[in-house]
C-alpha positions as CSV (number, residue, x, y, z in Angstrom):
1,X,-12.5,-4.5,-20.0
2,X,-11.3,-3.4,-16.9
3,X,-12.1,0.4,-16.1
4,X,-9.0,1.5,-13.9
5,X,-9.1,4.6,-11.5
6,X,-7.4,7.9,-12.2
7,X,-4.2,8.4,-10.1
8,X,-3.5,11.6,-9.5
9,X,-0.5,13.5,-8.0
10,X,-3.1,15.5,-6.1
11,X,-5.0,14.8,-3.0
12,X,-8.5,13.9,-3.3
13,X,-10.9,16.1,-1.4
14,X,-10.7,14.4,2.3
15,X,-11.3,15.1,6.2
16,X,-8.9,17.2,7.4
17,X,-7.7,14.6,9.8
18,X,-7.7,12.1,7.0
19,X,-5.5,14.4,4.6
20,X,-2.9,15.0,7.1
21,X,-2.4,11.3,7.7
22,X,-3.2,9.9,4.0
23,X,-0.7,13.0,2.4
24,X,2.2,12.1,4.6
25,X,5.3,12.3,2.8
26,X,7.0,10.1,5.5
27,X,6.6,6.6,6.9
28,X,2.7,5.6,7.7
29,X,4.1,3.1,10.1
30,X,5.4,5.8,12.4
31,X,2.1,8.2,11.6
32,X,0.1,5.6,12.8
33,X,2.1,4.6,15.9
34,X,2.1,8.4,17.1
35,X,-1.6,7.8,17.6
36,X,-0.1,6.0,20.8
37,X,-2.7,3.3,20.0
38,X,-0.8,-0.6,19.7
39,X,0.0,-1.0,16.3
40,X,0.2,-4.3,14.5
41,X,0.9,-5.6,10.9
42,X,-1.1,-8.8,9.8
43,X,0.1,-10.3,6.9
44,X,-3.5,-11.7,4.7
45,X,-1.6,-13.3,2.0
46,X,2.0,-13.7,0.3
47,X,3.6,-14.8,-2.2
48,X,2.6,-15.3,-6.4
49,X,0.1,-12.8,-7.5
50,X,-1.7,-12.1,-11.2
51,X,-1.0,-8.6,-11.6
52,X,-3.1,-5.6,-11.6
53,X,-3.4,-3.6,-15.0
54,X,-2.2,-0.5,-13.5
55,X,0.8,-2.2,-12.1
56,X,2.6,-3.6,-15.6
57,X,4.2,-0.1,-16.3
58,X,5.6,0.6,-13.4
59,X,6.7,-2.8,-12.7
60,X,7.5,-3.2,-16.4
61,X,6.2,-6.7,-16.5
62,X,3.2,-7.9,-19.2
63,X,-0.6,-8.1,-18.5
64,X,0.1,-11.7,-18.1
65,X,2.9,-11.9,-15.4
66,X,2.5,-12.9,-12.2
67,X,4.4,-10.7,-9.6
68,X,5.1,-11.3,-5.9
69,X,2.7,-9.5,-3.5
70,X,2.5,-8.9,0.6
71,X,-0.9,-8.6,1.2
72,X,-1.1,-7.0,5.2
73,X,-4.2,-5.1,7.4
74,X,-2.8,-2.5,9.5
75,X,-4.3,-2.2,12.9
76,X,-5.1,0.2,16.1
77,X,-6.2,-1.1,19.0
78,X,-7.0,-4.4,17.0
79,X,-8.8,-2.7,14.3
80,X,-8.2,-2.4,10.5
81,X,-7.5,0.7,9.5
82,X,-5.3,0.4,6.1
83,X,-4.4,-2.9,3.3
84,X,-1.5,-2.7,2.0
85,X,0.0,-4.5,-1.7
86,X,3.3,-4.1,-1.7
87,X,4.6,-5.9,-5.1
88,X,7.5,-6.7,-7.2
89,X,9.0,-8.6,-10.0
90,X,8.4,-12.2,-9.5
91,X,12.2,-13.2,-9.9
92,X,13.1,-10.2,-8.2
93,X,16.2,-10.8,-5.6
94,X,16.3,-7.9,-4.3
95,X,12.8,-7.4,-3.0
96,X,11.5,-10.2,-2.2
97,X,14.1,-11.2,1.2
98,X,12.9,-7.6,2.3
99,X,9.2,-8.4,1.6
100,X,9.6,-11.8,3.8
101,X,9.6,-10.2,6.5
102,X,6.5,-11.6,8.2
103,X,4.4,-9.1,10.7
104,X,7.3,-6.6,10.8
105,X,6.1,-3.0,9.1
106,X,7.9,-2.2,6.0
107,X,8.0,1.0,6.7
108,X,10.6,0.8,9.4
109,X,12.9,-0.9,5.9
110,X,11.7,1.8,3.6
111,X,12.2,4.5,5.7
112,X,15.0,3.5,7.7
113,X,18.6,1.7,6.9
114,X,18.4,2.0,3.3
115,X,20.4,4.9,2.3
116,X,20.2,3.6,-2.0
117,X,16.5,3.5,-2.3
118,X,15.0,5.6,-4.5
119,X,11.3,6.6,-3.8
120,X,8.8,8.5,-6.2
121,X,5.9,10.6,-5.6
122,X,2.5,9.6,-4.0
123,X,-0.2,8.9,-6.0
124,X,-3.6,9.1,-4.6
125,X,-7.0,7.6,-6.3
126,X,-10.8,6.4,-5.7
127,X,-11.0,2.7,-6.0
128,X,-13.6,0.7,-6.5
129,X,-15.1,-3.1,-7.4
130,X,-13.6,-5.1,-9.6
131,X,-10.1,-3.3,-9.5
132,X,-7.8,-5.4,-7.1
133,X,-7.6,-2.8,-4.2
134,X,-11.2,-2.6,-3.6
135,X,-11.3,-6.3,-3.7
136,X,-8.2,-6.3,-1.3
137,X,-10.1,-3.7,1.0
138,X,-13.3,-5.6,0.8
139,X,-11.6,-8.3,3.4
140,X,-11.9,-6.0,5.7
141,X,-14.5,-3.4,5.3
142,X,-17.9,-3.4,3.3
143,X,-17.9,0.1,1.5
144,X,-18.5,0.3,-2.5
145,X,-14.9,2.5,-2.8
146,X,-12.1,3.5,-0.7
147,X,-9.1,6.2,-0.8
148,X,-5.9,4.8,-2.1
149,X,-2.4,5.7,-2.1
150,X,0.5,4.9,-4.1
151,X,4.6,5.1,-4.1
152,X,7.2,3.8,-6.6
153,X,10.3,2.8,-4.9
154,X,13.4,1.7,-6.7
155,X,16.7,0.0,-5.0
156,X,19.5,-1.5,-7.3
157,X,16.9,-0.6,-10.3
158,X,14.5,-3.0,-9.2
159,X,10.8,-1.7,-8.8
160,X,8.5,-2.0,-6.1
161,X,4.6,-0.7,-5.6
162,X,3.5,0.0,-2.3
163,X,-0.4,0.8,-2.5
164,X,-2.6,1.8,0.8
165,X,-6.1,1.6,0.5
166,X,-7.5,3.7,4.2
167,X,-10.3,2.4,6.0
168,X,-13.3,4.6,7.5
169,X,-12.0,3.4,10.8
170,X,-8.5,5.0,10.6
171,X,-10.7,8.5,10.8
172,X,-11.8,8.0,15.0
173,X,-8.2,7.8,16.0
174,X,-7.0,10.6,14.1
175,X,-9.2,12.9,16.0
């Protein structure tokens, strides 16, 4: 059995600098970009995905779907700082021609020219090995758990999860 972290609508205890950044109500994209420090999206995997546990509800999809996922690393100056999982339906149409979008940010979609979408509250929790996130975060950084984040966004009643798991990096060039 799979132990899955709490989310929470409240923000873990963080660094200052940290809770500014990992609480931001707006688009990540541009928080990271007003570091003034090049920013680049690299896509680690897309396409068919198992899905997580905690996704199925708010994808409404069983625990033996597969879903579609964009797997990315977010980078200053070359160096990871975020994963992202963004993830929908696997049939989904309307999704999925936004989440081909190769090593553009989705941010600049989410928060930008799409006056229909629908967006939830974040959702912040501690994850750690075996859950999906921590595995995803692993790729990039060696630590036993990470700080997550998590948004619901709806457009034409189709679901999608956007889940940002922060580095230990991203701290130095918050400073």
């Amino acid at each position: 059995m799979t132990t899955l972290p709490p989310w929470s609508d409240i923000l873990p205890p963080a660094a200052a600098t940290l809770a500014a950044c990992i609480g931001t109500q707006g688009s990540l994209t541009e928080y990271l970009m007003a570091t003034g420090r090049p920013f680049a999206v690299q896509v680690l995997a897309q396409g068919e995905a198992v899905v997580l546990p905690d996704e199925q509800e708010i994808l409404q999809v069983s625990a033996n779907a597969t879903v579609y996922a964009r797997h990315v690393c977010l980078t200053l100056a070359g160096e990871p700082v975020v994963v992202a999982r963004s993830v929908t339906r696997q049939d989904c149409q309307v999704w999925r021609p936004i989440l081909e979008r190769g090593a553009r940010s989705l941010g600049f979609t989410l928060f930008g020219g799409l006056p229909e979408l629908q967006r939830g509250g974040l959702q912040f929790a501690q994850v750690s090995d075996p859950h999906g996130l921590q595995r995803l975060a692993a790729t990039q950084d060696d630590r036993a758990s990470h700080l997550a984040r998590r948004c619901r966004f709806a457009l034409h009643d189709s679901p999608l999860l956007v889940c940002e798991v922060f580095l230990p990096a991203l701290e130095k060039y918050l400073t």
